[in-house]
N, CA, C and O atoms as CSV, one atom per row, in Angstrom:
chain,resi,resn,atom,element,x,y,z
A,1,UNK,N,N,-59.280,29.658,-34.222
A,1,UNK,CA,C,-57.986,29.911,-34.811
A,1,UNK,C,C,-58.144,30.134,-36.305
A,1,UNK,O,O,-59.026,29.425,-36.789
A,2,UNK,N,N,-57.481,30.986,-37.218
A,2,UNK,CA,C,-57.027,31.122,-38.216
A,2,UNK,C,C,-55.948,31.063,-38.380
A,2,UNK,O,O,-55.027,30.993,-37.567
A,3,UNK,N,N,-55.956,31.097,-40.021
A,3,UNK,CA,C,-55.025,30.938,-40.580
A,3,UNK,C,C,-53.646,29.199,-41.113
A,3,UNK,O,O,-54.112,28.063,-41.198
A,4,UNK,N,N,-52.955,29.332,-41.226
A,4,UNK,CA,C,-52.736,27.258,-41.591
A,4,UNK,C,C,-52.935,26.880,-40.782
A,4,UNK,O,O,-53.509,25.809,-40.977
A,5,UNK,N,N,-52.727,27.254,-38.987
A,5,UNK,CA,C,-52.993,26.214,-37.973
A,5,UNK,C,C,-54.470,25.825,-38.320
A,5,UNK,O,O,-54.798,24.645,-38.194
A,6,UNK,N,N,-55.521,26.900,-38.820
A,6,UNK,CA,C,-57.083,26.022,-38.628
A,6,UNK,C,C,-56.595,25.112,-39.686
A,6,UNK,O,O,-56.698,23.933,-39.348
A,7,UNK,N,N,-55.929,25.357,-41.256
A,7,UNK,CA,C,-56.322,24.551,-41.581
A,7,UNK,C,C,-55.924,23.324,-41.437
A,7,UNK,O,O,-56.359,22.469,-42.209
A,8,UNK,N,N,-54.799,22.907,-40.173
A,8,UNK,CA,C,-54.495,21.580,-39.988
A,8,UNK,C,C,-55.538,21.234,-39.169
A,8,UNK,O,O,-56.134,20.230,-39.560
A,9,UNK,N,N,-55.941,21.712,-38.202
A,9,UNK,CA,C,-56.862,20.659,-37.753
A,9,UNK,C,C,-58.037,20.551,-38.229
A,9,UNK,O,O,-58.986,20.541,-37.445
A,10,UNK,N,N,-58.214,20.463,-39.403
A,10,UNK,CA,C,-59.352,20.099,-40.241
A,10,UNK,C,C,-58.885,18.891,-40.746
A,10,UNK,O,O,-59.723,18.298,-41.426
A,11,UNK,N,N,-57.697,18.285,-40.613
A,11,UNK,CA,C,-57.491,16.797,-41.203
A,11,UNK,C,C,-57.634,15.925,-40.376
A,11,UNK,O,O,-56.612,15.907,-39.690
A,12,UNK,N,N,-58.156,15.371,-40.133
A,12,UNK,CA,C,-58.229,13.678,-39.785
A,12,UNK,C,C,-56.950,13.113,-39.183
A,12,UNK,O,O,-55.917,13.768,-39.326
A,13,UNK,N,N,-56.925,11.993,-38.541
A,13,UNK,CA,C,-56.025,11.212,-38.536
A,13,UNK,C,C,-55.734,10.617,-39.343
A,13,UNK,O,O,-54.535,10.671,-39.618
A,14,UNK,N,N,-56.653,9.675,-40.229
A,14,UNK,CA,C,-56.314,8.947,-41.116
A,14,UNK,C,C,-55.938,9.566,-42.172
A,14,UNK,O,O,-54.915,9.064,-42.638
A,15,UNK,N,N,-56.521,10.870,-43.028
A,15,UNK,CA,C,-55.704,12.043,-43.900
A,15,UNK,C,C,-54.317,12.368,-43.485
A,15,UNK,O,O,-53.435,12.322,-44.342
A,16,UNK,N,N,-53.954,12.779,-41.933
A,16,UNK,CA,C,-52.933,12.780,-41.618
A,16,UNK,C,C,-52.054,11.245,-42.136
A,16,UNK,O,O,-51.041,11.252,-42.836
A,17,UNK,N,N,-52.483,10.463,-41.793
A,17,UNK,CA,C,-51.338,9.580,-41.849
A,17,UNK,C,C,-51.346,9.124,-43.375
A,17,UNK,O,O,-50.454,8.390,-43.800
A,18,UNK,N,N,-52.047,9.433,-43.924
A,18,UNK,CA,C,-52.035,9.340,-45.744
A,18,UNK,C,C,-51.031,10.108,-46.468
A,18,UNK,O,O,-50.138,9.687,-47.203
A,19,UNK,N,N,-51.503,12.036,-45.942
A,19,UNK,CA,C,-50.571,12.923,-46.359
A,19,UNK,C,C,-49.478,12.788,-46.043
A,19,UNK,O,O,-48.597,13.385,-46.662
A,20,UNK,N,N,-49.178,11.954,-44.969
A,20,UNK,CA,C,-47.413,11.664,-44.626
A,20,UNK,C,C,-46.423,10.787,-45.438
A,20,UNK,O,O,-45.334,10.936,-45.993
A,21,UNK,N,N,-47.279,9.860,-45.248
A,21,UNK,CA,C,-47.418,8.887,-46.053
A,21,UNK,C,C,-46.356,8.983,-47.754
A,21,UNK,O,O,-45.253,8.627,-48.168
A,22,UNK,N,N,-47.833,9.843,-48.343
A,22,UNK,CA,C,-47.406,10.160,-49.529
A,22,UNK,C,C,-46.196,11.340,-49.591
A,22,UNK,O,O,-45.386,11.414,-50.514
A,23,UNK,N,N,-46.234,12.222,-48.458
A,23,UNK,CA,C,-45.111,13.266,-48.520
A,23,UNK,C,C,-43.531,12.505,-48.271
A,23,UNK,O,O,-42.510,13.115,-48.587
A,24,UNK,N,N,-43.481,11.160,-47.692
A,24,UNK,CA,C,-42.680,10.519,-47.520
A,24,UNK,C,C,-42.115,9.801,-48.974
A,24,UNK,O,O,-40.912,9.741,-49.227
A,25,UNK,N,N,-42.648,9.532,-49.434
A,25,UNK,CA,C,-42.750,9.057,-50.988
A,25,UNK,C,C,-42.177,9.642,-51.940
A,25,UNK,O,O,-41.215,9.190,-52.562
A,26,UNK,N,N,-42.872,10.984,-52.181
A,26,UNK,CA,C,-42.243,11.874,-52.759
A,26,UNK,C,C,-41.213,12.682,-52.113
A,26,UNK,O,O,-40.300,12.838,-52.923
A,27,UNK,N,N,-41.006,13.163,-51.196
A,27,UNK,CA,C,-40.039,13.530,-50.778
A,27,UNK,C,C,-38.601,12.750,-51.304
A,27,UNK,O,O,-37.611,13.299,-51.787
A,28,UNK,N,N,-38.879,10.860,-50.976
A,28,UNK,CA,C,-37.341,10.170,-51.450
A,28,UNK,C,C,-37.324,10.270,-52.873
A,28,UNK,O,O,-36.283,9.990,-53.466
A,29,UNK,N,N,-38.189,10.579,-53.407
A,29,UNK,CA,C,-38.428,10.732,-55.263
A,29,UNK,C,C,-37.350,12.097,-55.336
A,29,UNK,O,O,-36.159,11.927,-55.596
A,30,UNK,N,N,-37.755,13.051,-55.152
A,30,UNK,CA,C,-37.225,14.348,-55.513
A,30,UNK,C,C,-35.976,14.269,-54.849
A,30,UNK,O,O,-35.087,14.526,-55.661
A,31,UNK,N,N,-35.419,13.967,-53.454
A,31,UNK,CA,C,-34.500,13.738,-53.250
A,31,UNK,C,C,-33.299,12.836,-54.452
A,31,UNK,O,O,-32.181,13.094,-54.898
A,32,UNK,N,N,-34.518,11.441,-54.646
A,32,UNK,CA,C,-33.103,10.917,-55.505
A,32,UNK,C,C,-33.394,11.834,-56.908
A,32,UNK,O,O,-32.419,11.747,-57.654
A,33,UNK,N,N,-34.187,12.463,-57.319
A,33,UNK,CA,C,-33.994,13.208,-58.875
A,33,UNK,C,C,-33.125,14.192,-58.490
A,33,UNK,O,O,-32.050,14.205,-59.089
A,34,UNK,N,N,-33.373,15.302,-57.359
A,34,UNK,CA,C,-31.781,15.863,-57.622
A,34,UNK,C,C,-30.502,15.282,-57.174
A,34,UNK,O,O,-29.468,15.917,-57.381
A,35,UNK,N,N,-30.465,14.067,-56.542
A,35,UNK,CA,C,-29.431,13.107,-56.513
A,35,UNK,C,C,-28.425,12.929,-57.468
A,35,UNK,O,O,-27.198,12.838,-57.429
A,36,UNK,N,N,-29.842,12.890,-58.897
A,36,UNK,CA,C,-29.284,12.011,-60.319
A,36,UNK,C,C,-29.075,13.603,-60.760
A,36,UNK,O,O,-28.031,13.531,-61.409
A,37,UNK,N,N,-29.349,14.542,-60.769
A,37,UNK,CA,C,-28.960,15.057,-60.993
A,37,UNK,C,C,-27.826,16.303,-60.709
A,37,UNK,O,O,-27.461,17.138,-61.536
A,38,UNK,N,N,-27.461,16.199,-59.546
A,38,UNK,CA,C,-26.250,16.908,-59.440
A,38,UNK,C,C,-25.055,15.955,-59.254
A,38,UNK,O,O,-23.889,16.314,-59.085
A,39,UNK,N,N,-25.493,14.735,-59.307
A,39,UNK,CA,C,-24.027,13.800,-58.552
A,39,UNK,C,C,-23.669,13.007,-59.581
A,39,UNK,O,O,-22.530,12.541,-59.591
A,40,UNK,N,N,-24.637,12.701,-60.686
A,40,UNK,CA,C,-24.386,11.583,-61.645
A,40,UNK,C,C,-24.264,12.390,-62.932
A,40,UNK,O,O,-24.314,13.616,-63.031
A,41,UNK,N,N,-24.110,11.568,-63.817
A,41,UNK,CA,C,-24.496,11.843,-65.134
A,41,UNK,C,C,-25.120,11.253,-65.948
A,41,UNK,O,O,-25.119,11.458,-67.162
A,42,UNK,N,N,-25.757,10.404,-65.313
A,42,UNK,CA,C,-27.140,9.898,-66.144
A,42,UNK,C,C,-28.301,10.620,-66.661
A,42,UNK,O,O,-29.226,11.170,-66.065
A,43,UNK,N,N,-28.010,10.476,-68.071
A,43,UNK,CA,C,-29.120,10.922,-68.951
A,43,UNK,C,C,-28.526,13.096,-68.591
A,43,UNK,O,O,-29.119,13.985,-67.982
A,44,UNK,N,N,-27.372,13.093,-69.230
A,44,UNK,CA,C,-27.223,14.625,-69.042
A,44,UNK,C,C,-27.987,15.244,-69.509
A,44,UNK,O,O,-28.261,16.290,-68.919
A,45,UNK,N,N,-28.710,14.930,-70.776
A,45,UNK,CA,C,-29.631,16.061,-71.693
A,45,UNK,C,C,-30.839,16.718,-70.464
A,45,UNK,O,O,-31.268,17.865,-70.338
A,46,UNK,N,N,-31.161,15.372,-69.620
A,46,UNK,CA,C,-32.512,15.456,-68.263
A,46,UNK,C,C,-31.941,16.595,-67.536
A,46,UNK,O,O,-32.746,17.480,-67.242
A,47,UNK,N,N,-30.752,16.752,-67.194
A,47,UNK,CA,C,-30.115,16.877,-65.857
A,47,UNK,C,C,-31.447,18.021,-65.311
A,47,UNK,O,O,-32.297,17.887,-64.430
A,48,UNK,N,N,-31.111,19.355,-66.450
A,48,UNK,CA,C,-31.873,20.584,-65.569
A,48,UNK,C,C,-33.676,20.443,-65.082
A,48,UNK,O,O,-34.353,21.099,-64.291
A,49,UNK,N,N,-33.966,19.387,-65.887
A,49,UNK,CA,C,-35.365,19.076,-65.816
A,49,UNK,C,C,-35.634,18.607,-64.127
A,49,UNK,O,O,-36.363,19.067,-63.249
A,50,UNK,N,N,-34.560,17.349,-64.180
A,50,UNK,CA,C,-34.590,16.246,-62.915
A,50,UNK,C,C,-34.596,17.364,-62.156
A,50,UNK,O,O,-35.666,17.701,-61.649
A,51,UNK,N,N,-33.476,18.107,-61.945
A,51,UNK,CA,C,-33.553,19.340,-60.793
A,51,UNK,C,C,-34.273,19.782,-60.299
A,51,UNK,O,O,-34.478,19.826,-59.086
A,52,UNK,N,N,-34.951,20.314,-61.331
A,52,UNK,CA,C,-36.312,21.780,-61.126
A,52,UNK,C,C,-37.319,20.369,-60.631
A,52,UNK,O,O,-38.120,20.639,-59.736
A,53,UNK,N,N,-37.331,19.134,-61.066
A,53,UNK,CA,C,-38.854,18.731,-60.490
A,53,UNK,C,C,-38.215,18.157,-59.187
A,53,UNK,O,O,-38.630,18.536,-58.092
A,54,UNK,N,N,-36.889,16.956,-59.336
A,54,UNK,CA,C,-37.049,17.202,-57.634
A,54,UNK,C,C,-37.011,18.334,-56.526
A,54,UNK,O,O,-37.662,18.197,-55.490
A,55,UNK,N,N,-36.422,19.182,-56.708
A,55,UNK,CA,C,-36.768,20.769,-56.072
A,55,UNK,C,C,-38.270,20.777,-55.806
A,55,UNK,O,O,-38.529,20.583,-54.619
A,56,UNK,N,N,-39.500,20.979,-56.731
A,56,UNK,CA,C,-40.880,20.844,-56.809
A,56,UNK,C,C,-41.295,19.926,-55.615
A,56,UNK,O,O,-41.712,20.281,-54.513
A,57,UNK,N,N,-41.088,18.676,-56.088
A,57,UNK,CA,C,-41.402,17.094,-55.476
A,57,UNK,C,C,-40.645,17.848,-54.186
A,57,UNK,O,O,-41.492,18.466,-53.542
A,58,UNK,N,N,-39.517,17.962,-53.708
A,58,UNK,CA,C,-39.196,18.276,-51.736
A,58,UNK,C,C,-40.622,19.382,-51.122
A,58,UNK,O,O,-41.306,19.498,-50.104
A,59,UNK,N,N,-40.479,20.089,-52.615
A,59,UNK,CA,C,-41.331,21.567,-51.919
A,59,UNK,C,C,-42.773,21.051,-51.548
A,59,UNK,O,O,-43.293,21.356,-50.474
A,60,UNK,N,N,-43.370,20.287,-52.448
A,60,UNK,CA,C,-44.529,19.718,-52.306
A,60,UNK,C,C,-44.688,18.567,-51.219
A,60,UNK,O,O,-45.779,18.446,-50.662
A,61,UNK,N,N,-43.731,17.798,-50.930
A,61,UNK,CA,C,-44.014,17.077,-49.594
A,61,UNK,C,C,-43.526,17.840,-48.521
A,61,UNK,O,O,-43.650,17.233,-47.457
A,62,UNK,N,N,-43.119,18.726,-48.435
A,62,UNK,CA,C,-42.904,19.881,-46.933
A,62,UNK,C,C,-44.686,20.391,-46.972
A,62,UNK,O,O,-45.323,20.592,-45.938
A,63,UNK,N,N,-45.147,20.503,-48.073
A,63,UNK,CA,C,-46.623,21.049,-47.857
A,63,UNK,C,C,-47.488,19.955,-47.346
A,63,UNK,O,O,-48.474,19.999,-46.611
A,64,UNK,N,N,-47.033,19.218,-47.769
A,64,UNK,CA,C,-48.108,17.594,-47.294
A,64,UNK,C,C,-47.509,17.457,-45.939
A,64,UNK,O,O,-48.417,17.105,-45.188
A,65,UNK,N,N,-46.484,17.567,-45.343
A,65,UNK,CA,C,-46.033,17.260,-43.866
A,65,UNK,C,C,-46.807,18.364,-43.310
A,65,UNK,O,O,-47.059,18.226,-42.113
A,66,UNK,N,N,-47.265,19.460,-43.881
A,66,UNK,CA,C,-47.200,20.388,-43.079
A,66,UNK,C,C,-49.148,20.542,-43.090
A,66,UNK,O,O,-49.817,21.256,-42.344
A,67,UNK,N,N,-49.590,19.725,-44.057
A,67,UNK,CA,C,-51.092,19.482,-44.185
A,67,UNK,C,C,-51.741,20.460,-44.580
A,67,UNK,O,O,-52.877,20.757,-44.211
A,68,UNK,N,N,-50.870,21.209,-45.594
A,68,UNK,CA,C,-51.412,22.400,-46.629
A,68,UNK,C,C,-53.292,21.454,-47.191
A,68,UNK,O,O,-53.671,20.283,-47.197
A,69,UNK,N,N,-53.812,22.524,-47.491
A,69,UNK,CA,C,-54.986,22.229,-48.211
A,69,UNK,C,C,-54.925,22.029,-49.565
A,69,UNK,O,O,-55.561,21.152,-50.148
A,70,UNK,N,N,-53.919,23.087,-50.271
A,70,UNK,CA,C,-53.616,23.057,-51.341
A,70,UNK,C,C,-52.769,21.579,-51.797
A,70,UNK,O,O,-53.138,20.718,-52.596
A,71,UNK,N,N,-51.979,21.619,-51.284
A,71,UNK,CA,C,-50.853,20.746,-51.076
A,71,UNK,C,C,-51.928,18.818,-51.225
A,71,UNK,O,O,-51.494,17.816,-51.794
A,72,UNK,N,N,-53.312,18.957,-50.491
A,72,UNK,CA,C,-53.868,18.377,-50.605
A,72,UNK,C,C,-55.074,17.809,-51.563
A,72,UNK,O,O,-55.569,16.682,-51.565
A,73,UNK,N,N,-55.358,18.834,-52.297
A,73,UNK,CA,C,-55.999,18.901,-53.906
A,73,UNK,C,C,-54.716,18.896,-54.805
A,73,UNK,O,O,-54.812,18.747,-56.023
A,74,UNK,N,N,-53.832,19.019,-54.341
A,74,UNK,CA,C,-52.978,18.557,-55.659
A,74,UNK,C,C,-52.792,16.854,-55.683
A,74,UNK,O,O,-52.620,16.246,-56.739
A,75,UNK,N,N,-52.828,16.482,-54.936
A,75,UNK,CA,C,-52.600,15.253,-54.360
A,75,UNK,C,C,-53.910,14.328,-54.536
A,75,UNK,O,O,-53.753,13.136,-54.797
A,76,UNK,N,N,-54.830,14.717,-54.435
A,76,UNK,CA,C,-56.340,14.349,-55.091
A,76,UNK,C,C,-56.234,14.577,-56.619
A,76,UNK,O,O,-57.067,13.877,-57.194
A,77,UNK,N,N,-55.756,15.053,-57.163
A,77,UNK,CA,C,-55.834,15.678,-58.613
A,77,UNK,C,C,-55.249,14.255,-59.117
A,77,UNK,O,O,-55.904,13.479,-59.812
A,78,UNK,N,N,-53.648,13.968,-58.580
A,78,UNK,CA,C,-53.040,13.317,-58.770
A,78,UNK,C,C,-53.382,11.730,-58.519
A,78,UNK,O,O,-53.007,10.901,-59.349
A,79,UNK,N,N,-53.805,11.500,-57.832
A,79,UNK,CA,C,-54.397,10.169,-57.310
A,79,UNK,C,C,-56.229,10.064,-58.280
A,79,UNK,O,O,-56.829,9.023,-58.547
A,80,UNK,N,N,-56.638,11.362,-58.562
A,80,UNK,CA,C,-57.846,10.908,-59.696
A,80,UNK,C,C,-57.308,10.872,-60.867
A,80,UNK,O,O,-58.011,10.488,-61.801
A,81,UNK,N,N,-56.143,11.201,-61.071
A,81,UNK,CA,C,-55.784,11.035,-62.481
A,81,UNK,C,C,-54.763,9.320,-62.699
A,81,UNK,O,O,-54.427,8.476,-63.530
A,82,UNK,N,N,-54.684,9.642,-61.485
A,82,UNK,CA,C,-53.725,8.034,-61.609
A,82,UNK,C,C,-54.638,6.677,-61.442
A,82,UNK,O,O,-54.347,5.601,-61.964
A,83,UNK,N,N,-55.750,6.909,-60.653
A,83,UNK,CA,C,-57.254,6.235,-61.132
A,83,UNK,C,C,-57.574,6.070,-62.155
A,83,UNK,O,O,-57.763,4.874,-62.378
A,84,UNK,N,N,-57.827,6.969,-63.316
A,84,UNK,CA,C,-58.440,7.275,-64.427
A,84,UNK,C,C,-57.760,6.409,-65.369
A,84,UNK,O,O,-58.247,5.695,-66.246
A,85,UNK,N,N,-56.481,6.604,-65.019
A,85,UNK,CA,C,-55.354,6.192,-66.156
A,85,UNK,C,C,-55.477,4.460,-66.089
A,85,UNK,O,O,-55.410,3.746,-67.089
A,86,UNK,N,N,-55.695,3.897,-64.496
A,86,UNK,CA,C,-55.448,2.685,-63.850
A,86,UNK,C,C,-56.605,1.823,-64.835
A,86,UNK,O,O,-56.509,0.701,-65.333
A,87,UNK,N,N,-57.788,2.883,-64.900
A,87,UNK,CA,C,-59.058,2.095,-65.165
A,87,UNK,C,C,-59.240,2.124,-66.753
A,87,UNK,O,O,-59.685,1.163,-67.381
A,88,UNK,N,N,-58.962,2.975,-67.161
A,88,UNK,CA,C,-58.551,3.128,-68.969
A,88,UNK,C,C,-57.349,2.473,-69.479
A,88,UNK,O,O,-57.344,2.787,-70.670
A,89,UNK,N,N,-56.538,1.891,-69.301
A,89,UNK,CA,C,-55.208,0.740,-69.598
A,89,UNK,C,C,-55.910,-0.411,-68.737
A,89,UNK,O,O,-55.395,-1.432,-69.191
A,90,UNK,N,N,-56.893,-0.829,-67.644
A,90,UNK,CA,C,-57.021,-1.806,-67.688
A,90,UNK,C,C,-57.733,-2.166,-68.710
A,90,UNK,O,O,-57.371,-3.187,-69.296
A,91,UNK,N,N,-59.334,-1.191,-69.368
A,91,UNK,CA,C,-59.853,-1.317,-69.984
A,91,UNK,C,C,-59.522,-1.864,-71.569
A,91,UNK,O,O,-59.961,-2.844,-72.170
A,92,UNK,N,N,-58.518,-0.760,-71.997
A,92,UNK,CA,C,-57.612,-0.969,-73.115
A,92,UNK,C,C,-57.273,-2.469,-73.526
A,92,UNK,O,O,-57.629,-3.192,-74.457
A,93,UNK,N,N,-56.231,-2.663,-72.168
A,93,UNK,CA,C,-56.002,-3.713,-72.191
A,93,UNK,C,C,-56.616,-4.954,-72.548
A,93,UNK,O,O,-55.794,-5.870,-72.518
A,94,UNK,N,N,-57.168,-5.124,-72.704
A,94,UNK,CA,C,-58.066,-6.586,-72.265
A,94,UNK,C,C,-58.199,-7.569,-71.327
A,94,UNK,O,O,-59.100,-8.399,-71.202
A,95,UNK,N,N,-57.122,-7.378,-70.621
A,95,UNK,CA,C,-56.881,-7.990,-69.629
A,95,UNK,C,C,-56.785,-7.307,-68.153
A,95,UNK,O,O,-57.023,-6.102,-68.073
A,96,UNK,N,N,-56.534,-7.847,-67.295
A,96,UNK,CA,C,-56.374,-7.576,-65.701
A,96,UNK,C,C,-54.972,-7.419,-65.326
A,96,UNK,O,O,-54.394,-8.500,-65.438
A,97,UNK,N,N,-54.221,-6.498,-64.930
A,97,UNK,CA,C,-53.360,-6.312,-64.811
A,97,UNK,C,C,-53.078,-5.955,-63.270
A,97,UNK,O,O,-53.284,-4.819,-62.843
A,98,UNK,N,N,-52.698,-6.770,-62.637
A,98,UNK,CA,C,-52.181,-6.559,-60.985
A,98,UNK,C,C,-51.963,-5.021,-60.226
A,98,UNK,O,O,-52.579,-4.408,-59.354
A,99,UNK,N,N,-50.622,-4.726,-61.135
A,99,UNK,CA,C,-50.072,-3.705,-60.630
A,99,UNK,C,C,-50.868,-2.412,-60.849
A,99,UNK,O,O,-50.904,-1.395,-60.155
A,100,UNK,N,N,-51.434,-2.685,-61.876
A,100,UNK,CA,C,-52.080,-1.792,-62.420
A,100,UNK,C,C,-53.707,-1.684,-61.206
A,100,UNK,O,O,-54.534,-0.814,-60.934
A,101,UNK,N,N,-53.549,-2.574,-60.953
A,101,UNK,CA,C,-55.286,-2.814,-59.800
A,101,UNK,C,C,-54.978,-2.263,-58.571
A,101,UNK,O,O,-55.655,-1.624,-57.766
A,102,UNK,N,N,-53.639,-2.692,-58.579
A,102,UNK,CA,C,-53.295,-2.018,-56.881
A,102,UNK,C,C,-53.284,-0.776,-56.982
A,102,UNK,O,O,-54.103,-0.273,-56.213
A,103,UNK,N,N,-52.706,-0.017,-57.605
A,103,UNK,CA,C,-52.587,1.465,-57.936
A,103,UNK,C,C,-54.028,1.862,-58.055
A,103,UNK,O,O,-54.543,2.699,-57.313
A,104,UNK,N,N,-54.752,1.144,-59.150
A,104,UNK,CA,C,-56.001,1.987,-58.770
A,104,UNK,C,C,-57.010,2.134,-57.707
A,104,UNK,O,O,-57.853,3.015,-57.535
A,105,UNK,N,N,-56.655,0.765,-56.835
A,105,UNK,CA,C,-57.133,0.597,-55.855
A,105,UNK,C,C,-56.758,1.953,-54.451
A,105,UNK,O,O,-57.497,2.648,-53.754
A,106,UNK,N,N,-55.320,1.812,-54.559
A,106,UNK,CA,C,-54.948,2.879,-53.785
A,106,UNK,C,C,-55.358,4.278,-54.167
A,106,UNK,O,O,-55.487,5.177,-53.337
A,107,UNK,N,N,-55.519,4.394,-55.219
A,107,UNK,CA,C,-55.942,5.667,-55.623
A,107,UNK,C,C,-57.434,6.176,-55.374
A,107,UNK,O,O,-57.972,7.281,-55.311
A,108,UNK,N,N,-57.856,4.831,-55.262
A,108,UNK,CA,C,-58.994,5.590,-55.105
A,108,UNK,C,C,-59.517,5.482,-53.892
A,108,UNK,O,O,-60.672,5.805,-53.614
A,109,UNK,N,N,-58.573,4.954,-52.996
A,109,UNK,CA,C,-58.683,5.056,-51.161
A,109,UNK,C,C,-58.157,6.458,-51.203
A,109,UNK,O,O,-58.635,7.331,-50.478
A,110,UNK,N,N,-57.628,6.582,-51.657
A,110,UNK,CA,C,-56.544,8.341,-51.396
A,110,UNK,C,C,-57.796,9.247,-51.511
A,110,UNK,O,O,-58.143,9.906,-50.531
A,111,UNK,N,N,-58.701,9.322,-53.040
A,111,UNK,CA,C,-59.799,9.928,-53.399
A,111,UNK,C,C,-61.182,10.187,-52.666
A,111,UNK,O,O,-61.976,11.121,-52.559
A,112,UNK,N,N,-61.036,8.582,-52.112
A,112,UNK,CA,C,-62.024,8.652,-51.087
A,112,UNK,C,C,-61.812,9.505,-49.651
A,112,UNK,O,O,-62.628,10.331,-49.242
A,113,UNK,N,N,-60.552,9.147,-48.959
A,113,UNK,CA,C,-60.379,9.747,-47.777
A,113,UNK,C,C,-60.294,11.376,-48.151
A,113,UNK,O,O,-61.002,12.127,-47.480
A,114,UNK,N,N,-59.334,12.023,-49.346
A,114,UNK,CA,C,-58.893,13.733,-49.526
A,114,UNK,C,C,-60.474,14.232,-50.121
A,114,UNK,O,O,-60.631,15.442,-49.963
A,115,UNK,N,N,-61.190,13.811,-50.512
A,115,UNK,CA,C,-62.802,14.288,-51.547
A,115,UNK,C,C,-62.728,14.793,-50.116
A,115,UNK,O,O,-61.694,15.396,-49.829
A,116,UNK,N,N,-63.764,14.634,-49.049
A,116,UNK,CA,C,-64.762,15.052,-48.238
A,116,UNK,C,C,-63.699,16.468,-47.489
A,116,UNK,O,O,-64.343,17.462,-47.152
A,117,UNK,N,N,-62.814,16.489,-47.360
A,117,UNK,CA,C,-62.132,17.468,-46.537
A,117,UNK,C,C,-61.701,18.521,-47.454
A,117,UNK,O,O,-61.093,19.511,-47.046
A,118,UNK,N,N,-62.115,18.262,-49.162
A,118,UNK,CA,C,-61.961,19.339,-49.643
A,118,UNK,C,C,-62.786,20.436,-50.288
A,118,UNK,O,O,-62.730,21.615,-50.640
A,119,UNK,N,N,-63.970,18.867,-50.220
A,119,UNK,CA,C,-65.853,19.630,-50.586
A,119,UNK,C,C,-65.901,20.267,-49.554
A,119,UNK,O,O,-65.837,21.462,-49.843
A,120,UNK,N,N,-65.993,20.087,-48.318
A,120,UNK,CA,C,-66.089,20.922,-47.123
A,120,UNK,C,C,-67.346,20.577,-46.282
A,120,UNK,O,O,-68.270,21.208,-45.767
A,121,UNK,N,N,-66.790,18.748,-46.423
A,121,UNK,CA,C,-68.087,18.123,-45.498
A,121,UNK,C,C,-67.605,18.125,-44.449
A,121,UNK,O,O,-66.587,17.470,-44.226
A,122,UNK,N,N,-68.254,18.920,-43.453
A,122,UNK,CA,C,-67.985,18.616,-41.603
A,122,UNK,C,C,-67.896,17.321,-41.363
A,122,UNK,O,O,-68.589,16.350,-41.670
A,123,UNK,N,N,-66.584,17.528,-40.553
A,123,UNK,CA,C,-66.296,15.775,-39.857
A,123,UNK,C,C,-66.936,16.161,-38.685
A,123,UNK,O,O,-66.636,17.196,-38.088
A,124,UNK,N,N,-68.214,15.020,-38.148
A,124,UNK,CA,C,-68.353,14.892,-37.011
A,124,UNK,C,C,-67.573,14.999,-36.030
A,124,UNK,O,O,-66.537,14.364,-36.232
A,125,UNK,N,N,-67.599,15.508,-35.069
A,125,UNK,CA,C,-66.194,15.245,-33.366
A,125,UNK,C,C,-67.156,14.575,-32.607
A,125,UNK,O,O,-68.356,14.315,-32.701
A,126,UNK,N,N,-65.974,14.322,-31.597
A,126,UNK,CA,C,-67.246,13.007,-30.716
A,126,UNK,C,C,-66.900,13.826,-29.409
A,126,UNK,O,O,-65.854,14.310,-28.977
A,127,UNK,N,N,-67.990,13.792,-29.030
A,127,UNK,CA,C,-67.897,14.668,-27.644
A,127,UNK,C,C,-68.531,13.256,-25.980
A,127,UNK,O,O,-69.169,12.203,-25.972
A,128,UNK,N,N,-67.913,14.051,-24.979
A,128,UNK,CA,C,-67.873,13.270,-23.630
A,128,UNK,C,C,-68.791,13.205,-23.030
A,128,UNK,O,O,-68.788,12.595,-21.961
């Protein structure tokens, strides 16, 4: 097969249930930013900003439901940069900071599982 169907079944289960995961996440993000922004008036100067990114944020978890590749290096990009950040403010810091550990922790389960399916290491299949 070609075309997006191959490239879904090049994900995993456990990628699958990550990319959902996170498309679930963001999805209620962008939902409530254009929330705040067409229904409220909090922070009016934001309004057109909130829009255009929750618009973005829906568009980008329809790609993660849908197990875009792309959709999936953005999402690695994002989770090595939210690593980076986790491990440089702990550093900064001087101290150990919880929230800050969990995040990097998760981030770099995210990094670990999206890396290999985007270098283009063959997943073994198990055959009968």
């Amino acid at each position: 097969m070609t075309g997006v169907s191959g490239n879904r079944e090049e994900f995993s289960a456990l990628q699958t249930v990550l990319a959902r995961l996170a498309g679930a996440g963001i999805l209620l993000a962008g939902l409530f930013w254009i929330y705040l922004a067409l229904f409220t008036a909090y922070r009016a100067a934001h309004r057109p900003v909130l829009g255009v990114f929750g618009f973005l944020a829906v568009l980008f978890s329809i790609g993660l439901f849908q197990r875009s590749r792309l959709c999936a290096a953005m999402l690695l990009a994002a989770a090595a940069g939210a690593l980076a950040f986790s491990l440089l403010f702990q550093w900064w810091g001087g101290g150990f900071d919880p929230v800050l550990g969990a995040g990097g922790l998760l981030s770099a389960f995210y990094v670990a599982v999206f890396l290999p399916l985007l270098l283009g290491f063959p997943r073994k299949r198990r055959t009968m």
